[in-house]
C-alpha positions as a Python dict, from the first residue, in 0.01 Angstrom:
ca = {
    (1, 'X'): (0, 0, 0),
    (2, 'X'): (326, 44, -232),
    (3, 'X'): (116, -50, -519),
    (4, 'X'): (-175, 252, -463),
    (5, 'X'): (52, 541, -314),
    (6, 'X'): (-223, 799, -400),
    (7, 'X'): (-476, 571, -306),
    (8, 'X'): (-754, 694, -53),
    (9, 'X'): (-869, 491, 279),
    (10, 'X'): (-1153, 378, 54),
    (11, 'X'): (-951, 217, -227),
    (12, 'X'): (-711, 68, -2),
    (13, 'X'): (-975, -120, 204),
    (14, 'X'): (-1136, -222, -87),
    (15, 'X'): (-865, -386, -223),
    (16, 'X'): (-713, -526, 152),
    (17, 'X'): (-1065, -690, 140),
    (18, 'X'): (-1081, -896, -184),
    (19, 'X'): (-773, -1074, -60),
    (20, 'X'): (-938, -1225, 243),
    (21, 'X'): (-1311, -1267, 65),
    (22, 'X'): (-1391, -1644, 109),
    (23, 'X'): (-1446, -1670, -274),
    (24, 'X'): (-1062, -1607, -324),
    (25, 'X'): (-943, -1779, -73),
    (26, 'X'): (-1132, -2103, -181),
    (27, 'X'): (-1006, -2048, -538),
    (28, 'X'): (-636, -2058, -402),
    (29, 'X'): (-730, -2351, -178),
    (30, 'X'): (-874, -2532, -493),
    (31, 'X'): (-608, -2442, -713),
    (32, 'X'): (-312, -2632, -398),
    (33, 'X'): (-594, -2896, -358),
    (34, 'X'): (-572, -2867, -2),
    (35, 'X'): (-916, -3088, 33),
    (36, 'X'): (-700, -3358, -74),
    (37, 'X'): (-553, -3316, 280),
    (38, 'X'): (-834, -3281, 476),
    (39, 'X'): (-970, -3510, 762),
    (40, 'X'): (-1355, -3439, 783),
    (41, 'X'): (-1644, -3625, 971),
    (42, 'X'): (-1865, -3796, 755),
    (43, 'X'): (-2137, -3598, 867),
    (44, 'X'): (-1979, -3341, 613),
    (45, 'X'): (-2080, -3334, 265),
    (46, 'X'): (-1762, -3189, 114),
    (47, 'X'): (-1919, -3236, -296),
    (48, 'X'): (-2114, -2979, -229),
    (49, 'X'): (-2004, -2704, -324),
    (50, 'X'): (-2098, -2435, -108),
    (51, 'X'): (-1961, -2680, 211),
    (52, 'X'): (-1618, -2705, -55),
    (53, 'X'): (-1574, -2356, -94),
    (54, 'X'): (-1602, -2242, 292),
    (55, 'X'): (-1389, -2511, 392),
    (56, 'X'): (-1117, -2427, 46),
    (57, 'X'): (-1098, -2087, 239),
    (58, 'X'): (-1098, -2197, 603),
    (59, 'X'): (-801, -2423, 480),
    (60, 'X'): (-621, -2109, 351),
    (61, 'X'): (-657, -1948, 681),
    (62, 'X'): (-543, -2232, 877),
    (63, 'X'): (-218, -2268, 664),
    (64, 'X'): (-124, -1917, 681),
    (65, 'X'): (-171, -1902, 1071),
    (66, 'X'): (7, -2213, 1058),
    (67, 'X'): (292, -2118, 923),
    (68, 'X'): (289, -1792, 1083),
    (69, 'X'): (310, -2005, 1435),
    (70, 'X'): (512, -2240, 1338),
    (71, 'X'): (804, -2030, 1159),
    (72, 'X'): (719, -1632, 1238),
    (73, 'X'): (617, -1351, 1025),
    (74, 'X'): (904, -1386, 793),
    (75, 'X'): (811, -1748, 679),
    (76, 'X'): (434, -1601, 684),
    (77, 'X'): (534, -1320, 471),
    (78, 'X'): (624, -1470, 172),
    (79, 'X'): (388, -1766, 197),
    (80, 'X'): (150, -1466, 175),
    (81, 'X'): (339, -1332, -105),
    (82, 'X'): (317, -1638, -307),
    (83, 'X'): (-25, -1718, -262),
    (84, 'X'): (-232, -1443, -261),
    (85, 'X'): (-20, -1147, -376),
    (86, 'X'): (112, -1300, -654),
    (87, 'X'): (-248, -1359, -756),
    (88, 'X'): (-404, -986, -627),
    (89, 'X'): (-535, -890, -976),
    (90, 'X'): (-763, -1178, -995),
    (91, 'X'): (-840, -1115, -626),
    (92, 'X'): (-940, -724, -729),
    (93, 'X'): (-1172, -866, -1026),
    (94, 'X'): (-1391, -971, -772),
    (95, 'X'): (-1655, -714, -738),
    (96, 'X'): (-1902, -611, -471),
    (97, 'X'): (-2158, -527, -679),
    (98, 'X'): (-2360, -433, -293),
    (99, 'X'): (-2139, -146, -231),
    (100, 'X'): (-2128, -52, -542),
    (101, 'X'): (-2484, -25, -569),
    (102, 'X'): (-2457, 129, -223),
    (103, 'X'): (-2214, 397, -364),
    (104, 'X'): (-2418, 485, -679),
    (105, 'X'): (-2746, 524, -456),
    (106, 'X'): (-2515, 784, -270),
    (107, 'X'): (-2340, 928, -537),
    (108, 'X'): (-2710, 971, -769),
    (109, 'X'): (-2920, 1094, -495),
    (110, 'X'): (-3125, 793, -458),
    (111, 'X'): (-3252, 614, -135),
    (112, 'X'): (-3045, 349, 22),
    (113, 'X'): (-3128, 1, -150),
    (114, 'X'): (-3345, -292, 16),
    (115, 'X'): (-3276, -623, -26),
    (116, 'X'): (-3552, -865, 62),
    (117, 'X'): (-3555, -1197, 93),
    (118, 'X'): (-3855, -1317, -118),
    (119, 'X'): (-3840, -1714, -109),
    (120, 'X'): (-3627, -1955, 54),
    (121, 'X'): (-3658, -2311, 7),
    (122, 'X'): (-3486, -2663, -16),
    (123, 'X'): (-3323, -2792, 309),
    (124, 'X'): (-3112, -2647, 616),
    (125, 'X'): (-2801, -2787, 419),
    (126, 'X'): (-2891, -2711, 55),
    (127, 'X'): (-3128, -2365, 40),
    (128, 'X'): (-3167, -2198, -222),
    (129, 'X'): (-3281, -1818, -147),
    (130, 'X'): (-3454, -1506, -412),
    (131, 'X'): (-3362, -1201, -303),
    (132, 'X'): (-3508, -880, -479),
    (133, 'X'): (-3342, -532, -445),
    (134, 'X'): (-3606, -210, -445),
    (135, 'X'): (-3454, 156, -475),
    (136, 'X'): (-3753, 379, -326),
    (137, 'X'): (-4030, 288, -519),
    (138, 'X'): (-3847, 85, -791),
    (139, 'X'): (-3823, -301, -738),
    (140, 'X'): (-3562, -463, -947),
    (141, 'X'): (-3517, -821, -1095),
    (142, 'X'): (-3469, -1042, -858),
    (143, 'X'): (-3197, -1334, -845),
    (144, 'X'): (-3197, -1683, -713),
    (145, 'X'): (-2860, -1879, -544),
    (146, 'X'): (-2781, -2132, -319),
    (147, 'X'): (-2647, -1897, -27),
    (148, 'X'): (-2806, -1565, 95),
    (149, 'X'): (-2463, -1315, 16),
    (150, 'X'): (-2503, -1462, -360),
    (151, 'X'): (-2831, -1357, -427),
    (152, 'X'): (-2763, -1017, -269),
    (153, 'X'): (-2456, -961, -480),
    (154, 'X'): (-2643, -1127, -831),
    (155, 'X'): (-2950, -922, -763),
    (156, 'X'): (-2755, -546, -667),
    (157, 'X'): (-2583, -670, -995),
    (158, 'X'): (-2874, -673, -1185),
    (159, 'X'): (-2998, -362, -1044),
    (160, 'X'): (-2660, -144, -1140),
    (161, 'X'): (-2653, -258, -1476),
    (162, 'X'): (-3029, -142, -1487),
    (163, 'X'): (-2966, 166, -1351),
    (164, 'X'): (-2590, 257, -1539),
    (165, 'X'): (-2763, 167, -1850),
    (166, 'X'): (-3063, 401, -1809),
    (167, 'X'): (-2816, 679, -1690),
}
């Protein structure tokens, strides 16, 4: 990438991949209210807002391949441009506080980190799931969210700013 010219592999895919991560794809869909468009079966609960946020980013996708079959990769180019490029700072806020919690385990000599799912409950439609992360013998707070990636990333959260303010 033109912006990261001494960037390694790592860097670069790291970045390449907080441009596609659902969560920033549903905040552009929000922000061009593309629900407002959308023809959905009833069946569908679309206020909530974990079903909102997958289909905010599947609605992303679908106007970007759109476009891309409907007018080439020029047109597709700078659609790209506009939406998510011009917004690629926000995009790289996003952390993935798993690999980094992955990486300092690595980088500090400790063993590979365990998440565990410790309680699920509520519904098929509406669960809500605890995850804990333990380091060898070390079990860390655990967190509680509505979708199973969530807790992961809340709870390897909790556990680096444990562990970097220990350090």
């Amino acid at each position: 990438m033109a912006e990261f010219p001494a960037g390694d592999e790592g860097l670069l895919t790291k970045k390449r991949a907080a441009l596609v991560q659902r969560s920033f794809l549903a905040s552009i869909g929000v922000s061009l209210k593309l629900l407002h468009y959308l023809r959905i079966d009833q069946g569908i609960d679309i206020s909530q807002n974990k079903v909102a946020k997958k289909q905010n980013a599947n609605l992303v996708e679908a106007l970007i391949g759109a476009v891309y079959l409907d007018g080439g990769l020029t047109p597709c180019r700078e659609l790209v441009r506009r939406l998510l490029w011009s917004q690629r700072n926000e995009a790289w806020k996003l952390t993935n506080y798993k690999g980094r919690l992955i990486e300092y385990c690595h980088a500090n000599a400790l063993d590979n980190p365990i998440f565990h799912t410790i309680n699920v409950t509520g519904p098929d439609h509406d669960k809500v799931y605890e995850i804990h992360v333990q380091i060898g013998e070390r079990v860390f707070p655990g967190a509680i969210e509505s979708n199973k990636k969530a807790a992961e990333q809340t709870a390897a959260s909790n556990a680096l700013s444990i562990l970097s303010g220990y350090d």
